[in-house]
Backbone as CSV, one residue per row, in Angstrom:
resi,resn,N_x,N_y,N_z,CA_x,CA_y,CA_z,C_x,C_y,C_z
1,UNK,5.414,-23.738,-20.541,6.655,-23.472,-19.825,6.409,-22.493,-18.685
2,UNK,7.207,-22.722,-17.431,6.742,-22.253,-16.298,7.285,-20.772,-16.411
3,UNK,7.265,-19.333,-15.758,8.368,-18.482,-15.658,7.625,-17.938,-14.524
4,UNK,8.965,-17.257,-13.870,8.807,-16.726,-12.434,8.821,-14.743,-12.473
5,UNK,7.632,-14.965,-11.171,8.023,-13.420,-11.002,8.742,-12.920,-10.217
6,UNK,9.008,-12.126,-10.591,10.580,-11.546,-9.913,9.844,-9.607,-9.049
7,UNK,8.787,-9.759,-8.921,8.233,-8.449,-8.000,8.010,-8.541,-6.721
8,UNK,7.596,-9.918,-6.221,7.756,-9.941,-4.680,7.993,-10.610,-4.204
9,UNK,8.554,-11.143,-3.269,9.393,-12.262,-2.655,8.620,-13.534,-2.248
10,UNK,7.296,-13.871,-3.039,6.781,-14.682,-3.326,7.556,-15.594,-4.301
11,UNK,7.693,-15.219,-5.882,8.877,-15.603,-6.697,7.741,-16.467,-7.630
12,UNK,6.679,-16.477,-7.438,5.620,-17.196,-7.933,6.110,-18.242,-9.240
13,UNK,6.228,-19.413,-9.484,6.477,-20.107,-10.945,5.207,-20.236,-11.305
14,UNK,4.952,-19.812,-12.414,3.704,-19.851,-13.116,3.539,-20.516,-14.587
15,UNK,2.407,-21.178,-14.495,2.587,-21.810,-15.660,1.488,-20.956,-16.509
16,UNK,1.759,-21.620,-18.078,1.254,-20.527,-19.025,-0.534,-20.351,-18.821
17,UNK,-1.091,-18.900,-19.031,-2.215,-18.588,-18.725,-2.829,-18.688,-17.506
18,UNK,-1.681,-19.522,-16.455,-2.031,-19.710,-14.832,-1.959,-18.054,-14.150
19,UNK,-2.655,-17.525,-12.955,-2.443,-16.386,-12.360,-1.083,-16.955,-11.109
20,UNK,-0.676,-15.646,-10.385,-0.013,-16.199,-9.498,-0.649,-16.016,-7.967
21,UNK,0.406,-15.684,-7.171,-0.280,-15.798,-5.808,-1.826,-14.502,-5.432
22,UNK,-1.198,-13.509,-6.468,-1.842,-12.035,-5.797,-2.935,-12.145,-7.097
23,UNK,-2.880,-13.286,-7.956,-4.284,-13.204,-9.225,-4.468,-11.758,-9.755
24,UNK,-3.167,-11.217,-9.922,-3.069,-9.813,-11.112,-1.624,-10.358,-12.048
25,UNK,-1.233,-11.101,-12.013,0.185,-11.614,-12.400,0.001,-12.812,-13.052
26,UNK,0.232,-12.995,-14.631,0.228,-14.167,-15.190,0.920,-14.760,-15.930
27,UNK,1.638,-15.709,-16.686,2.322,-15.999,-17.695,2.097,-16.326,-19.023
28,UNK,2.214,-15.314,-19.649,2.015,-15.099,-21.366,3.264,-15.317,-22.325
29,UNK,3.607,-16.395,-22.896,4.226,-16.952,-23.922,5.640,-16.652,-23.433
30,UNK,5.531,-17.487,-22.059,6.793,-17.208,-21.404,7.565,-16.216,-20.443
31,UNK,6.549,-15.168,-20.494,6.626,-13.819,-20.289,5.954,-13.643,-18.928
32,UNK,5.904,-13.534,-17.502,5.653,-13.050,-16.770,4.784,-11.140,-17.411
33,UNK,3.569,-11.057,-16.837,3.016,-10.141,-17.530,1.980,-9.271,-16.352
34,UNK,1.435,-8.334,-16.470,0.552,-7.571,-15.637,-0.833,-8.036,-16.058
35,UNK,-1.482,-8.600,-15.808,-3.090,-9.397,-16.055,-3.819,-8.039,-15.634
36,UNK,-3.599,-7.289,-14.795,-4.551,-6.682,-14.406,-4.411,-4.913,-14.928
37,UNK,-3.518,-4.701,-15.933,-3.016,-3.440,-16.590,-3.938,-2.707,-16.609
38,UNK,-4.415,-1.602,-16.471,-5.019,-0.700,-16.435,-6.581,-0.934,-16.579
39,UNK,-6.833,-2.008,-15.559,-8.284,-2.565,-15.346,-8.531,-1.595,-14.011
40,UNK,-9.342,-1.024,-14.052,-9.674,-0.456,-12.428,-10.719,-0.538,-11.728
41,UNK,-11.036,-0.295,-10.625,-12.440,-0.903,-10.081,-13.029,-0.015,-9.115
42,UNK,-11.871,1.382,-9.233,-12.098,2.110,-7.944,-11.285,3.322,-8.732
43,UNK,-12.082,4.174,-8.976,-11.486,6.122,-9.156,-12.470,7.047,-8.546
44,UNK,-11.292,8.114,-7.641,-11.717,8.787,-7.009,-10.962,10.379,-6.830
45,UNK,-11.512,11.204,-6.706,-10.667,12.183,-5.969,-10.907,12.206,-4.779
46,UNK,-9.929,12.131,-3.983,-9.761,12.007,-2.464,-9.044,13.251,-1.875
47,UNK,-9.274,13.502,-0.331,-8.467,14.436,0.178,-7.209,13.554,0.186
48,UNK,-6.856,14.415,0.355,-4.899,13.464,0.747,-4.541,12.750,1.821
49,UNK,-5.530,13.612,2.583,-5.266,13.054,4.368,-5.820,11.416,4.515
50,UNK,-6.412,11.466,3.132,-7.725,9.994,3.271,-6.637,8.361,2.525
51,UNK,-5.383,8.851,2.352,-4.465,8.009,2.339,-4.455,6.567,3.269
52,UNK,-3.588,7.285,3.816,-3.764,8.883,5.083,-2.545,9.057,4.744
53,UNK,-2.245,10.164,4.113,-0.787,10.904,4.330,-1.347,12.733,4.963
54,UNK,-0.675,13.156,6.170,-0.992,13.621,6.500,-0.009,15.170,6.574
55,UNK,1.159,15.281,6.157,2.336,15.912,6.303,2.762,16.062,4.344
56,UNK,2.077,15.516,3.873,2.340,15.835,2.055,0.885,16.736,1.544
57,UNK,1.869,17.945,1.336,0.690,18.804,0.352,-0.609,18.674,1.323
58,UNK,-0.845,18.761,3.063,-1.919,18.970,3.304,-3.007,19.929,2.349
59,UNK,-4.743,19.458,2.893,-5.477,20.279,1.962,-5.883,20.464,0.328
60,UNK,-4.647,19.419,0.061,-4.555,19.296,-1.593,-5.758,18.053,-1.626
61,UNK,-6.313,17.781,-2.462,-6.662,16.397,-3.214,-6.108,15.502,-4.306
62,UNK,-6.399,14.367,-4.559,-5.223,13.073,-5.576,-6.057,12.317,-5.868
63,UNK,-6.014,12.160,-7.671,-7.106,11.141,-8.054,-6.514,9.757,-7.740
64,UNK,-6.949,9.226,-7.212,-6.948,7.730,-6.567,-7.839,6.763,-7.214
65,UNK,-6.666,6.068,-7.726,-7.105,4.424,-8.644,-6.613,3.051,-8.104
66,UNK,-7.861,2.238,-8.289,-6.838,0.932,-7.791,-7.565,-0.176,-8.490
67,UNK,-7.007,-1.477,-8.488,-7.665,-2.118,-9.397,-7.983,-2.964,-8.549
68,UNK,-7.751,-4.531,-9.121,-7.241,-5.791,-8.133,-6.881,-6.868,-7.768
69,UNK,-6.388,-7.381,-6.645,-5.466,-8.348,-6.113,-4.747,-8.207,-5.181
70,UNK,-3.884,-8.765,-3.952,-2.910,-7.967,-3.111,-2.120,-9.413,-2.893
71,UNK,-0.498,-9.341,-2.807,0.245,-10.738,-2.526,0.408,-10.772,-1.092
72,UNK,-0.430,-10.370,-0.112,-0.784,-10.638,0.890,-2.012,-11.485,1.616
73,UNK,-2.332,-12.071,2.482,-3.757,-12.804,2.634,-3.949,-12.401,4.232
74,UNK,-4.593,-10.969,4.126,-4.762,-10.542,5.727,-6.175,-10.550,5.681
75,UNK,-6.130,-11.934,7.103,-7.970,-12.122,7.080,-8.495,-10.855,7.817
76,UNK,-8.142,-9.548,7.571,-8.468,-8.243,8.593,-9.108,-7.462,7.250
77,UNK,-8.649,-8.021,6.338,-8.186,-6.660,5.147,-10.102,-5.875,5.049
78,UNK,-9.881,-4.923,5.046,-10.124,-3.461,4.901,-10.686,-3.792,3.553
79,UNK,-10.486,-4.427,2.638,-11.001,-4.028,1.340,-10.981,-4.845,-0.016
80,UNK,-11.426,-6.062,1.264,-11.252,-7.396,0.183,-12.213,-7.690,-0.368
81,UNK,-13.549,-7.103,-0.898,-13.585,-7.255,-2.026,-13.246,-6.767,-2.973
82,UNK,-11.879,-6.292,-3.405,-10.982,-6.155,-4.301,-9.908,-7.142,-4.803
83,UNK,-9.798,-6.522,-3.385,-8.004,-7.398,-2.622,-8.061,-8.684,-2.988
84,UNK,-9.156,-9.110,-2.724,-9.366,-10.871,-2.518,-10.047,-11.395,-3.665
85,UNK,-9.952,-11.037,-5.093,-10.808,-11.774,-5.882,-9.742,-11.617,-7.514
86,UNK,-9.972,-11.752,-8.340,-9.395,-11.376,-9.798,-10.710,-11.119,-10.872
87,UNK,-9.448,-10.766,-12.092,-10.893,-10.205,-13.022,-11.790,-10.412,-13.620
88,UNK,-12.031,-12.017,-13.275,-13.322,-12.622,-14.207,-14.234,-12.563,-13.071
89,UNK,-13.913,-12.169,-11.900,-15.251,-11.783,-11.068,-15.748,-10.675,-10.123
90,UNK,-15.211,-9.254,-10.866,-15.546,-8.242,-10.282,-15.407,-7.021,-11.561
91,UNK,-16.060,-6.255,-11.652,-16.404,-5.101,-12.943,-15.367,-4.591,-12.683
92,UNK,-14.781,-4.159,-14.035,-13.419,-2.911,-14.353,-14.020,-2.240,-15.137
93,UNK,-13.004,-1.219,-15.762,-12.905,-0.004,-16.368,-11.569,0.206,-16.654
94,UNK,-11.367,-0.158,-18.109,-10.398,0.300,-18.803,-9.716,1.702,-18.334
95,UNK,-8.654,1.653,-18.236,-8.219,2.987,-17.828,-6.471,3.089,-18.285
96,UNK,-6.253,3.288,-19.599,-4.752,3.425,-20.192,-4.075,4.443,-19.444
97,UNK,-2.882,4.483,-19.156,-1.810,5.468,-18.933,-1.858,6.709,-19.463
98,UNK,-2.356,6.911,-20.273,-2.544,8.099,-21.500,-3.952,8.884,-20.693
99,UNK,-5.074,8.258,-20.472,-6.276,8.567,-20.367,-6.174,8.914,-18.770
100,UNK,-5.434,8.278,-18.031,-5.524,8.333,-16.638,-4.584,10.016,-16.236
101,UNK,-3.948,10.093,-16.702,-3.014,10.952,-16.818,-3.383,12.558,-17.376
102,UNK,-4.175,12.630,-18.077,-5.298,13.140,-18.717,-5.840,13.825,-17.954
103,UNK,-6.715,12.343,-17.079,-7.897,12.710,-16.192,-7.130,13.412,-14.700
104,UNK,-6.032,13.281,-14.509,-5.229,13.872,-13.505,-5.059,15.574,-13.840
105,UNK,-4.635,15.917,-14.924,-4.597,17.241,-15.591,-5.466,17.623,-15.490
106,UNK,-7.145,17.534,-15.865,-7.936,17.703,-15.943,-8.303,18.208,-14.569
107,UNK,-8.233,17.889,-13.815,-8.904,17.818,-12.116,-7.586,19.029,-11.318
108,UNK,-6.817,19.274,-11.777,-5.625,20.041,-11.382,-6.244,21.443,-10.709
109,UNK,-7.478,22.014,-11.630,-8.291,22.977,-11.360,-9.148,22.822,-9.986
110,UNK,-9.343,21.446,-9.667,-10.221,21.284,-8.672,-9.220,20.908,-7.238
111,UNK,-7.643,21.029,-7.281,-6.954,21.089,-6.263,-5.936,19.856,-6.350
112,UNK,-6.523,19.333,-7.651,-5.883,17.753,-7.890,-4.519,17.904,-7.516
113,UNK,-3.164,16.997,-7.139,-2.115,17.276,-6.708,-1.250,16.052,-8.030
114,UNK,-2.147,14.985,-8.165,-1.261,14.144,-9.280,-1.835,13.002,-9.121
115,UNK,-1.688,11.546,-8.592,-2.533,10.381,-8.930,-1.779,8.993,-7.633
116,UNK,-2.503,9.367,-6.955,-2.341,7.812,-6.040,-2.883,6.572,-6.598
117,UNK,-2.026,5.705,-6.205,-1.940,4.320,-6.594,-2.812,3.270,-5.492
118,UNK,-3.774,3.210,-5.242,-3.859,2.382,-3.719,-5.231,1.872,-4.066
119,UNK,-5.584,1.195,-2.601,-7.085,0.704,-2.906,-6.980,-0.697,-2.427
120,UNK,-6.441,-1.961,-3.524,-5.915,-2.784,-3.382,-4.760,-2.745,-3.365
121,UNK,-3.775,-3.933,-3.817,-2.026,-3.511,-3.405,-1.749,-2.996,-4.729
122,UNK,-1.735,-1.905,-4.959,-0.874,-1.422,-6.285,0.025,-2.016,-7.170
123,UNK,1.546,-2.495,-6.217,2.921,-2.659,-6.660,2.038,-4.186,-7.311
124,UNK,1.388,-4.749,-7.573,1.107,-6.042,-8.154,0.887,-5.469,-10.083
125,UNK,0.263,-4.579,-9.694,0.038,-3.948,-11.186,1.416,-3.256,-11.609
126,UNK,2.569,-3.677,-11.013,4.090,-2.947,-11.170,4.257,-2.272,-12.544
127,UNK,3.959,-2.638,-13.275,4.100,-2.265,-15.015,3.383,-0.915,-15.552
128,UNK,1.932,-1.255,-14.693,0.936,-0.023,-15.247,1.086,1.285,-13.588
129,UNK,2.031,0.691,-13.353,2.366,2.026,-12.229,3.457,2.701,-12.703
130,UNK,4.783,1.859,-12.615,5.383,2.194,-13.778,5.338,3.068,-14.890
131,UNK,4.616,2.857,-15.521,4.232,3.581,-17.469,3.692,5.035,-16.749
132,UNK,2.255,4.574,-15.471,1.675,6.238,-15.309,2.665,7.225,-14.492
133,UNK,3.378,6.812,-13.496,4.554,7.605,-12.861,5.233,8.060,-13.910
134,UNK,6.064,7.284,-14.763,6.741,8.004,-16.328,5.849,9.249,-16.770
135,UNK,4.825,9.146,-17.057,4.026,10.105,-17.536,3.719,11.546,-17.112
136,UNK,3.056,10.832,-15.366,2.356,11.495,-14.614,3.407,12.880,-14.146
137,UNK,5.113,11.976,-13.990,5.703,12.921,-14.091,6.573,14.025,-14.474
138,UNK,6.458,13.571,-15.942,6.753,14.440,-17.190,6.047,15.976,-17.045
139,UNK,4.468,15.619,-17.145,3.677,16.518,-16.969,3.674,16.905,-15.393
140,UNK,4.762,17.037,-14.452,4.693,17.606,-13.265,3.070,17.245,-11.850
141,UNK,2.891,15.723,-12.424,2.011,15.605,-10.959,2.675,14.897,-10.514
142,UNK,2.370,14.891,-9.166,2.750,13.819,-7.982,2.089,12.319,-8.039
143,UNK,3.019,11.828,-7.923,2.838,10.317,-7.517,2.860,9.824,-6.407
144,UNK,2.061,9.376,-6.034,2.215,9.137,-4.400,1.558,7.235,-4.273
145,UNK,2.204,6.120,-3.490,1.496,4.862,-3.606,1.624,4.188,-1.850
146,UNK,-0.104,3.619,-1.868,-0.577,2.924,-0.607,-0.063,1.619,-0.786
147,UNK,0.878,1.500,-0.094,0.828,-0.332,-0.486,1.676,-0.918,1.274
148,UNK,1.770,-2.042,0.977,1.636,-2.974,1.741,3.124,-3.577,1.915
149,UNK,4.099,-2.478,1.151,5.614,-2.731,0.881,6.421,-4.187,0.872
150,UNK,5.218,-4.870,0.433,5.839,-6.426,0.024,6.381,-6.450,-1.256
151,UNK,7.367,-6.365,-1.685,8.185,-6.068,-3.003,9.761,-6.119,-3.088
152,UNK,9.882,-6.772,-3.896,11.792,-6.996,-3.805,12.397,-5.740,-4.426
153,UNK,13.325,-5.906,-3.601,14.427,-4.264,-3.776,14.544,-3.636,-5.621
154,UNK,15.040,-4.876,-6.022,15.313,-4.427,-7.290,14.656,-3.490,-8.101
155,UNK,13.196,-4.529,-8.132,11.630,-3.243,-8.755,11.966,-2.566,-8.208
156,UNK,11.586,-2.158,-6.646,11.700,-0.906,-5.995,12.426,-0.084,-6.317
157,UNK,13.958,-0.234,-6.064,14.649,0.927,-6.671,14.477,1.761,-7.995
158,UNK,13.671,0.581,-8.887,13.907,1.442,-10.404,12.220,1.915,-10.248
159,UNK,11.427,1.862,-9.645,10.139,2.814,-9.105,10.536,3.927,-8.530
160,UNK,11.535,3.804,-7.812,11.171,4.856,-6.808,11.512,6.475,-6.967
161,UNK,12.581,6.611,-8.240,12.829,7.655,-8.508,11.774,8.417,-9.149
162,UNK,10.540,7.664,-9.446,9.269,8.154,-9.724,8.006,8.859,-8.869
163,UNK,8.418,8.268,-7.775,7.310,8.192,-6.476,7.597,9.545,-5.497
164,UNK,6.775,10.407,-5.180,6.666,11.373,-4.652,6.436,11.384,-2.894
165,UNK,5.499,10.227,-2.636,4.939,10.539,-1.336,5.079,8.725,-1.476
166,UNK,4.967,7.860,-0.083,4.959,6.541,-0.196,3.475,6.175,1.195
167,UNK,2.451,5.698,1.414,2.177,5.741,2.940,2.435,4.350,3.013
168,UNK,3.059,3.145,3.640,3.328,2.131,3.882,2.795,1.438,4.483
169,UNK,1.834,0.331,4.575,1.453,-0.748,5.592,2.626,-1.330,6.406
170,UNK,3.146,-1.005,7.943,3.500,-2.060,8.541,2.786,-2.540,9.896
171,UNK,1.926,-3.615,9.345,1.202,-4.478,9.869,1.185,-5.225,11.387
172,UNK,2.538,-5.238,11.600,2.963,-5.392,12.685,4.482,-5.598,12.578
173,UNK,5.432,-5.422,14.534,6.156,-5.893,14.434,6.618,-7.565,14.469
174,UNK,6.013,-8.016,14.385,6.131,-9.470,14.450,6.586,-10.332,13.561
175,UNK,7.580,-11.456,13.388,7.996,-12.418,12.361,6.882,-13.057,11.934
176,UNK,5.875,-13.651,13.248,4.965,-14.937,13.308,3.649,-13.994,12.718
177,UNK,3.169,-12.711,13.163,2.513,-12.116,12.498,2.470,-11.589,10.985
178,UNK,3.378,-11.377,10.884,3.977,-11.742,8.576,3.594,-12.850,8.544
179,UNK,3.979,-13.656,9.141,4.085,-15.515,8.731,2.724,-15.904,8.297
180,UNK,2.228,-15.530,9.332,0.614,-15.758,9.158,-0.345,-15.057,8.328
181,UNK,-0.280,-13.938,7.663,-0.424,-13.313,6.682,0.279,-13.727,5.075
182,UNK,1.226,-14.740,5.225,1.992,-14.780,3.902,2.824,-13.693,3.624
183,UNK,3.514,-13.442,4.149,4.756,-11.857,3.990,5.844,-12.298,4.728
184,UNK,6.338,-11.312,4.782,8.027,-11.128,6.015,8.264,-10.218,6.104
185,UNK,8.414,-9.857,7.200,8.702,-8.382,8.485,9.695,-7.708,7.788
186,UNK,10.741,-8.415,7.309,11.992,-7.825,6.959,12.136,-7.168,5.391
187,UNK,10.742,-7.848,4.832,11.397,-6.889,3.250,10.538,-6.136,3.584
188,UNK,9.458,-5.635,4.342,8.783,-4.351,4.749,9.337,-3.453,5.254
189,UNK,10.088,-4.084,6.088,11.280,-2.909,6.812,12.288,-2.469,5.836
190,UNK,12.169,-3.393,4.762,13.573,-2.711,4.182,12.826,-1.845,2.843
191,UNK,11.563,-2.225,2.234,10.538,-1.164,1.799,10.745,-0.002,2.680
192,UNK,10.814,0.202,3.728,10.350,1.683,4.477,11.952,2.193,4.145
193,UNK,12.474,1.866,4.782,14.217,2.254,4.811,14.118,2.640,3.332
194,UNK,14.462,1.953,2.282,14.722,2.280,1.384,13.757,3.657,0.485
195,UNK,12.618,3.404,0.457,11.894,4.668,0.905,11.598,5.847,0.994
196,UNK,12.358,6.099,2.052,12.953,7.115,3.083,13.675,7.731,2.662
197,UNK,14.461,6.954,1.852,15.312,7.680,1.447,15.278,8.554,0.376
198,UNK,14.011,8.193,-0.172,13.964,8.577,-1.524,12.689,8.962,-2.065
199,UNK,11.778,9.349,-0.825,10.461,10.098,-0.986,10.166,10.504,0.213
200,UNK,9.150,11.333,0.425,8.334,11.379,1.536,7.345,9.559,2.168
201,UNK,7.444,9.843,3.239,6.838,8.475,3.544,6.271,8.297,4.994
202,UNK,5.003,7.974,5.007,4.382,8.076,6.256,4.129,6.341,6.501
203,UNK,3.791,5.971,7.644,3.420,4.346,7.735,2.263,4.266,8.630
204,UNK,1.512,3.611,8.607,-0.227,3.065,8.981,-0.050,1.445,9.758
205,UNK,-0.246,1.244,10.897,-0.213,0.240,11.696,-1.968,0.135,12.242
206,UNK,-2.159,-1.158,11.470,-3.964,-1.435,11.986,-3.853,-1.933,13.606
207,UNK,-4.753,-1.805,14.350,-4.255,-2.218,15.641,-5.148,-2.928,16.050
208,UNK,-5.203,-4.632,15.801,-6.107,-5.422,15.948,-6.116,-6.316,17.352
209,UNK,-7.396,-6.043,18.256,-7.513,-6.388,19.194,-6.816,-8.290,19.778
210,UNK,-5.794,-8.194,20.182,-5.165,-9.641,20.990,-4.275,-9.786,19.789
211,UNK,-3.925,-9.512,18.833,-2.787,-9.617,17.542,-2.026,-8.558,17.540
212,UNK,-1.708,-7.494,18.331,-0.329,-6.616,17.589,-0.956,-5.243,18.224
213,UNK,-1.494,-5.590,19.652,-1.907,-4.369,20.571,-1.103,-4.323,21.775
214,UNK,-0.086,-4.938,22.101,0.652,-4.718,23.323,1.672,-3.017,23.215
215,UNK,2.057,-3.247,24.203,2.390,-1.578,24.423,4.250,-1.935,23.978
216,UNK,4.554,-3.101,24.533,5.499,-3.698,23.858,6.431,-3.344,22.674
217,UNK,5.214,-4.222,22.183,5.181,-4.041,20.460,5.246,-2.548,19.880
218,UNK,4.456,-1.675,20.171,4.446,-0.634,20.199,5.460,0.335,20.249
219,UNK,6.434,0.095,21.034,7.329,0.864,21.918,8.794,0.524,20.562
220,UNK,8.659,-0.989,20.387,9.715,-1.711,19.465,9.476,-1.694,17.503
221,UNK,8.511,-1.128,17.993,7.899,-0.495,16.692,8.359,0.626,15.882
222,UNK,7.964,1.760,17.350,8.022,3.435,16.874,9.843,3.265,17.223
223,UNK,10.353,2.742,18.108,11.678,2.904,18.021,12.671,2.811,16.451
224,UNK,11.974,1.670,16.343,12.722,1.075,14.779,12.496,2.174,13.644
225,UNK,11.162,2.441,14.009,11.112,3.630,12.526,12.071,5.317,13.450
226,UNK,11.719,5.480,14.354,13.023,6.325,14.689,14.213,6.528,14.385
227,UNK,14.790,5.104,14.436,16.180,4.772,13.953,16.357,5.273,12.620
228,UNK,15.051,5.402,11.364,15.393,5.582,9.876,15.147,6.893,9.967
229,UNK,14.380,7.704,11.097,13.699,9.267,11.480,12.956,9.669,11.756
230,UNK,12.717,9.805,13.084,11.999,10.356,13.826,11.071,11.186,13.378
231,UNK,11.313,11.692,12.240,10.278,12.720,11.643,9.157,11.984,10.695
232,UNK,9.127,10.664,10.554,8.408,9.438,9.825,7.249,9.201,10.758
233,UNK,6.112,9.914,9.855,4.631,9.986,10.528,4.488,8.514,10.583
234,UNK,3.652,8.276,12.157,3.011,6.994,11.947,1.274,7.582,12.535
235,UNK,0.706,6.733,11.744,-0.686,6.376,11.338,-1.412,5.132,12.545
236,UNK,-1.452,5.346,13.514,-2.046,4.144,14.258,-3.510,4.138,14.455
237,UNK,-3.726,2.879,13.762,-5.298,2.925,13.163,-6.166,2.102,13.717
238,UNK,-7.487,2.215,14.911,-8.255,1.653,14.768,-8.840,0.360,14.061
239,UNK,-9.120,-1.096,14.379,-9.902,-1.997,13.969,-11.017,-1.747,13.830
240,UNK,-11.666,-2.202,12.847,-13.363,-2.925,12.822,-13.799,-4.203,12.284
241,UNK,-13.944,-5.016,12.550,-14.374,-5.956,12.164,-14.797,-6.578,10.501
242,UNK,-13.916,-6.764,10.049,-14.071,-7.078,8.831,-13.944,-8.492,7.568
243,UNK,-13.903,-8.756,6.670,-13.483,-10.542,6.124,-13.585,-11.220,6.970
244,UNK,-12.590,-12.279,7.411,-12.617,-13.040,7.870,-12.393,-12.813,9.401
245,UNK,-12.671,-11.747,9.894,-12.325,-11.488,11.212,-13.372,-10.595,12.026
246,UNK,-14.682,-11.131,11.437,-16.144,-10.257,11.863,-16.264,-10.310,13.608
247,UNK,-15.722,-12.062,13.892,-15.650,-11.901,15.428,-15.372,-11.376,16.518
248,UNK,-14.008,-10.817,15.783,-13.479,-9.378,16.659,-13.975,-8.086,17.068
249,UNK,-14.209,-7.415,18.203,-14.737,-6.607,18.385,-13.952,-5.569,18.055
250,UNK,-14.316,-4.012,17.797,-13.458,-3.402,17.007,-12.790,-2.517,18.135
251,UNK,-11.202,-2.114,17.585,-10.701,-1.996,19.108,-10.783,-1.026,20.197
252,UNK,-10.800,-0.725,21.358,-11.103,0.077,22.026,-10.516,1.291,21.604
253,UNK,-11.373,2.707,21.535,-10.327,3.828,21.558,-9.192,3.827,22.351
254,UNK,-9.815,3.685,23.673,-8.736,4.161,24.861,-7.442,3.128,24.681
255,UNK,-6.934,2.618,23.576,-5.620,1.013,23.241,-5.725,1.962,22.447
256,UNK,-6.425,2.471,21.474,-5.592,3.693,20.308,-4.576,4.708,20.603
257,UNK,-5.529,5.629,21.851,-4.682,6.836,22.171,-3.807,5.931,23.032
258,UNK,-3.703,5.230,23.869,-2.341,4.994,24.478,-1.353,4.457,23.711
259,UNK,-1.095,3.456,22.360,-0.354,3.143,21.800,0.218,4.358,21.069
260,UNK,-0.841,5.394,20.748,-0.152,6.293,20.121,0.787,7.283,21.194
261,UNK,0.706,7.132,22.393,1.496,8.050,23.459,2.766,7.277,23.718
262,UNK,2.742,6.429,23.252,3.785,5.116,23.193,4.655,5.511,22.318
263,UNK,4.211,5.421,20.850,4.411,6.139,19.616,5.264,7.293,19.874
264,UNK,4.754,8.504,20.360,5.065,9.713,21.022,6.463,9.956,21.370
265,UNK,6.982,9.223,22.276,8.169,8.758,23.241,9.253,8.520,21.836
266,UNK,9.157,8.105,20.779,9.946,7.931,19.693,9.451,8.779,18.625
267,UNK,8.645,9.104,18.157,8.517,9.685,16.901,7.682,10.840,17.243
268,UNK,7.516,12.278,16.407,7.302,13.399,16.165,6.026,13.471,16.017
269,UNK,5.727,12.520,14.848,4.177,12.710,14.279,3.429,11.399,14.696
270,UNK,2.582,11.689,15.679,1.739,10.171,15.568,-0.122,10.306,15.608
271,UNK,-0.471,10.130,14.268,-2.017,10.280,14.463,-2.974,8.950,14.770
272,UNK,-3.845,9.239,15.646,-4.700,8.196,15.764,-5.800,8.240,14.119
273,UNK,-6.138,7.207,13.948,-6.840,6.650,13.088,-8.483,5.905,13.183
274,UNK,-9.298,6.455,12.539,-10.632,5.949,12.873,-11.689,5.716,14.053
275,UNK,-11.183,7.319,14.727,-11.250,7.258,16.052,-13.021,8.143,16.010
C-alpha cells in the first residue's frame, strides 16, 4: 500500500520499502518513516561563521551533523556526495538523539554553542531533527539548521519553536531556475518569511556564472528579503565548479563584490563568500 509524505511539497507516494524523491524517506507498514534516522556521515565542530551564519553567537563554535539525501537535484551542489546518494552506498555512524546531545554537552567546554543540522538537506531527516531540538533544548543548547527551505508550512511551524538560528538556501530569484532544480521559489520564500519570524535567520545565494548573476536579479532579490527586514544577513557566495557542472568556470570575484554592492542598496548585512 502506497502512503504519502507530507514534509515537502514533493508529496512523494511511496510504495512499501520504496525510498522517495530525496532517498532518506520510506514507507514502512504504511507508515511514511525517516530511513535515514540518526545515520550520519559527517560530525564536526565548526566555527559558526562556517555555516555561514555570521551575526549568531559570533566566535562561538556548533557541533555539526549531517547525514544523507536532499529533495532537491542542483547539478551545482557543493556536496553531493552526500546529497546525491542513500544508505546502502555511503558509510554512517549511528548517532541516537541521546548520544548526540551528550556529545554537544560535552564540547560546551571547548566553546560548543549547541548542534547544527546541515551538510546535506537536514529537514529530510524531519523526525531525528525533531527528537534532537526537543532535547538539545531542554538542556539549553542552540539549535541552529542549513537547509535548502524546501518544506511545507505545517512541519515547519511545529519545528520551529525549536530552532534557534536558521541560514537558508535561496538559490535564486527565479521560477524557471526552481523548476529546473525540482523546487519552487515560492515555498522558499515562504520558508524565509516564516522564519523570520521566529528565529534568527541569515540566507546564502550561490552565484553561478550565466544562471542567477545578473545585477537584476540581484537588486529583486535583496529587495524582497528587505521587505521581511532589512536586517536579514545575506551570504553571496562564490561558484566553483562542481557535480555536474565541472564546465563552468568558477565565478569571477569582481560579479561577487558587485552583486554584493547591489545587495547593499537594500539590506544591512551583505558578506561576500569564498572570495
Amino acid at each position: 500500500m502506497k502512503a504519502v509524505c507530507e514534509i515537502c511539497p514533493h508529496h512523494c507516494s511511496i510504495d512499501e520499502g520504496q525510498l522517495g524523491f530525496c532517498r532518506a524517506r520510506t514507507n514502512k507498514n504504511g507508515e511514511i518513516v525517516c530511513e535515514n534516522y540518526g545515520k550520519m556521515t559527517s560530525i564536526a565542530l565548526d566555527p559558526i561563521e562556517k555555516k555561514p551564519l555570521k551575526r549568531f553567537f559570533p566566535g562561538s563554535f556548533i557541533l555539526s551533523v549531517g547525514s544523507y539525501g536532499c529533495n532537491l537535484k542542483c547539478p551545482f551542489c557543493q556536496n553531493y556526495e552526500i546529497s546525491m546518494t542513500c544508505g546502502g552506498k555511503i558509510s554512517t555512524e549511528k548517532v541516537m538523539p541521546e548520544l548526540l546531545v551528550g556529545m554537544a554537552e560535552s564540547l560546551v567546554s571547548r566553546g560548543n554553542i549547541g548542534i547544527a543540522y546541515t551538510y546535506n538537506e537536514p529537514l529530510i531527516s524531519y523526525e531525528y531533527v525533531m527528537d534532537c531540538a526537543r532535547l538539545a533544548k531542554r538542556k539549553s543548547l542552540k539549535n541552529v539548521v542549513v537547509t535548502n527551505g524546501y518544506i511545507c508550512e505545517k512541519p515547519l511551524e511545529e519545528l520551529l519553536p525549536y530552532i534557534d538560528a536558521m541560514n537558508i538556501d535561496l538559490k535564486s530569484f527565479s521560477n524557471e531556475f526552481y523548476k529546473n532544480i525540482k523546487g519552487d521559489l515560492e515555498t522558499v520564500k515562504n520558508t524565509i518569511t516564516l522564519a523570520a519570524k521566529n528565529c534568527h535567520v541569515e540566507v546564502t545565494t550561490l552565484i553561478i556564472p550565466g544562471e542567477n548573476d545578473s545585477g537584476e536579479e540581484m537588486e529583486e532579490l535583496s529587495a524582497w528579503l528587505a521587505s521581511i527586514s532589512p536586517e536579514i544577513p545575506l551570504h553571496v557566495t562564490r561558484f566553483f565548479p562542481r557535480y555536474l557542472m565541472t564546465e563552468k568556470k568558477p565565478t569571477p570575484v569582481d560579479k561577487i563584490l558587485k552583486l554584493a554592492d547591489v545587495a547593499r542598496k537594500n539590506l544591512r548585512y551583505v558578506y561576500e563568500g569564498n572570495i
